[in-house]
C-alpha positions, 0 to 999 in steps of 0.5 A: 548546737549541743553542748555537754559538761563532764564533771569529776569529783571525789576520790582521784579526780585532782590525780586525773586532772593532774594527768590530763594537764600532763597530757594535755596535747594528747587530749587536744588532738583527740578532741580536735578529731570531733567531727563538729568540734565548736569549743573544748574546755577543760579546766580544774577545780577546787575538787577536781575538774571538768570539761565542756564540750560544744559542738553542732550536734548531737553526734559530736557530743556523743562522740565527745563522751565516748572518746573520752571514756576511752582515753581515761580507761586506757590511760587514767584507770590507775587513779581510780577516779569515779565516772563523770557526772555527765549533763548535756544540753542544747546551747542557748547563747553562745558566744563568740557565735561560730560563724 
């Protein structure tokens, strides 16, 4: 499995974050639309948020990222958030284990 982090700080991050919990059915269904969707998390932070994305390979999680990108740049440019900090990866343990 892959797996993938997107981490936002800085200048907008909490107003995106704030509109992402606004719309967060909205985000749901598109992240349900990965092809390989393991798990979808996005949770608020101190400074922001972040996301962590698992899917079974290497595709979802790019189709992950894209998705994303799309959805704030259609739906979030207003608040000027910077790019993500993007890190991906091959999981090692994960658990529940998808069956």
């Amino acid at each position: 499995m892959e797996a993938v982090l997107r981490s936002y700080t800085g200048q907008g991050a909490k107003e995106l974050f704030d509109l992402l919990e606004k719309n967060k059915k909205e985000v749901e269904d598109l992240m349900n639309g990965v092809k390989g969707l393991v798990s979808y998390t996005l949770v608020r932070s101190a400074n922001g948020g972040f996301t962590v994305t698992v899917c079974q390979d290497k595709a979802g999680v790019e189709e992950s990222i894209r998705l994303a990108r799309d959805w704030i740049t259609n739906n979030a440019k207003d608040v000027g958030a910077a790019s993500p900090q993007i890190t991906e990866g091959t999981t090692v343990v994960a658990l529940p284990s998808p069956k």
